[in-house]
C-alpha positions, -999 to 999 in steps of 0.1 A, spaced: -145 -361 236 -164 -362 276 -174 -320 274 -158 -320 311 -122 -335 296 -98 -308 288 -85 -318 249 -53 -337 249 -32 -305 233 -43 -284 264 -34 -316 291 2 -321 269 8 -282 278 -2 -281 310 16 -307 319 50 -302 300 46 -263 313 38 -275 351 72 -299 345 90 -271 330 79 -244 355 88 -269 387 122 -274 367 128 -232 368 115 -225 402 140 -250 415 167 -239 392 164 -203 398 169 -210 438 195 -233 435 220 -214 408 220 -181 425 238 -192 447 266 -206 431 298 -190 431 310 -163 404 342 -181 396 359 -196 363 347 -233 365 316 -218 337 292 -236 361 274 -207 369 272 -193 335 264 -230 320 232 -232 344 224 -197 339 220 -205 301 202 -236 310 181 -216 327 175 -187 301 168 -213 275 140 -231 291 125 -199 301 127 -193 267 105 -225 254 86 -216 283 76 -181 268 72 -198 237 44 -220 250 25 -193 272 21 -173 247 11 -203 224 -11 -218 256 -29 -179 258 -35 -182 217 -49 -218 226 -71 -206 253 -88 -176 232 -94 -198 206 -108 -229 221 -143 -231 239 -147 -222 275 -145 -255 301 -178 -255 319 -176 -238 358 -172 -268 385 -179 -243 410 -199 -211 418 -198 -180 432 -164 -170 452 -151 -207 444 -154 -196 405 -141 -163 406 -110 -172 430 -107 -201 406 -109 -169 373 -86 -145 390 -59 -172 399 -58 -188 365 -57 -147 350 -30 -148 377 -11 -175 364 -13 -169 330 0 -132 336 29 -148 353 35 -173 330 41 -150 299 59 -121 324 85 -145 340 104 -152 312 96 -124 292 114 -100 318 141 -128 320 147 -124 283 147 -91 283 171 -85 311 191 -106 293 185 -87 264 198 -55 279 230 -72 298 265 -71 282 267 -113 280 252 -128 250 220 -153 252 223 -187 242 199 -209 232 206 -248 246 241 -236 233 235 -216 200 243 -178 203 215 -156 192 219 -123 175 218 -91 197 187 -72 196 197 -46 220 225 -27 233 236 -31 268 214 -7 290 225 -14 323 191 3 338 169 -16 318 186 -49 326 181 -39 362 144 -29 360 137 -67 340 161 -84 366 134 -71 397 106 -77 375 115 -110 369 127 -118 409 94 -104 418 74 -120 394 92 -149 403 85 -152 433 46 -143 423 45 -172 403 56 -195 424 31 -183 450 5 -188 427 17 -227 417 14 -232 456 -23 -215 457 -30 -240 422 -14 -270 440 -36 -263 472 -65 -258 454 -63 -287 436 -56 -307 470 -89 -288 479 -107 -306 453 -90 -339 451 -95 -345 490 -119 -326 506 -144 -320 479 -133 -353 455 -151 -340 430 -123 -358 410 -116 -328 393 -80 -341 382 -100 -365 359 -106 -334 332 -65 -330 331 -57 -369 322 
């Protein structure tokens, strides 16, 4: 393997996370806004919704597990370039675990049950209607902090790619 490639089980989840996470972030905005009626449309892309955040969850945690384990990737810049670059990714990853967890947990601590692609999970917590609200900001604010961040990535990878090209894309192929 080239020692500035990424390994192709950290380039499959980035990629199916970046998918997934573009998938959410245009979900989220879009279903709010759909009316509270009895068509089930809502609550159909509400659980569409909950479940991918779900696998989501499942493969930030599994991504953070993947990261502690495996070698460092060698800096491509230095000084402020390389800690902007340390303290955005420590960003992301953050996000990427608190997003959904908060989701879930809100969730959790409504009155409706979670479904997952369509299978009911068990209840792991009564309804607490001032938890559910206290996840339901964290995850609208964290929200929104995430996507922030995937704009700051995306720009900073346009950084690189066109004003730099130091064809940094090449180590997530």
């Amino acid at each position: 393997m080239n020692a500035h490639r990424y390994d192709r089980f950290t380039v499959l989840l980035h990629w199916s996370m970046a998918i997934l996470i573009a998938a959410q972030i245009a979900l989220g905005f879009w279903m709010v806004d759909l009316p509270k009626d009895d068509s089930g449309i809502r609550a159909s892309r509400f659980n569409l919704h909950k479940s991918i955040g779900m696998v989501l969850l499942i493969l930030a945690v599994l991504r953070s597990i993947w990261l502690a384990l495996r070698p460092a990737m060698a800096a491509t810049a230095t000084g402020w370039m390389d800690r902007s670059a340390r303290i955005a990714h420590g960003a992301l990853y953050v996000l990427m675990v608190l997003v959904p967890l908060s989701g879930f947990l809100g969730s959790a601590f409504s009155k409706y049950p979670i479904r997952f692609f369509g299978f009911p999970l068990p209840r792991i917590a009564d309804p607490w209607n001032a938890a559910k609200d206290l996840c339901s900001d964290v995850h609208q604010l964290s929200s929104y902090a995430l996507t922030a961040m995937v704009v700051v990535h995306l720009m900073a990878f346009a950084y690189h790619q066109f004003v730099l090209k130091d064809r940094l894309i090449l180590r997530m192929r």
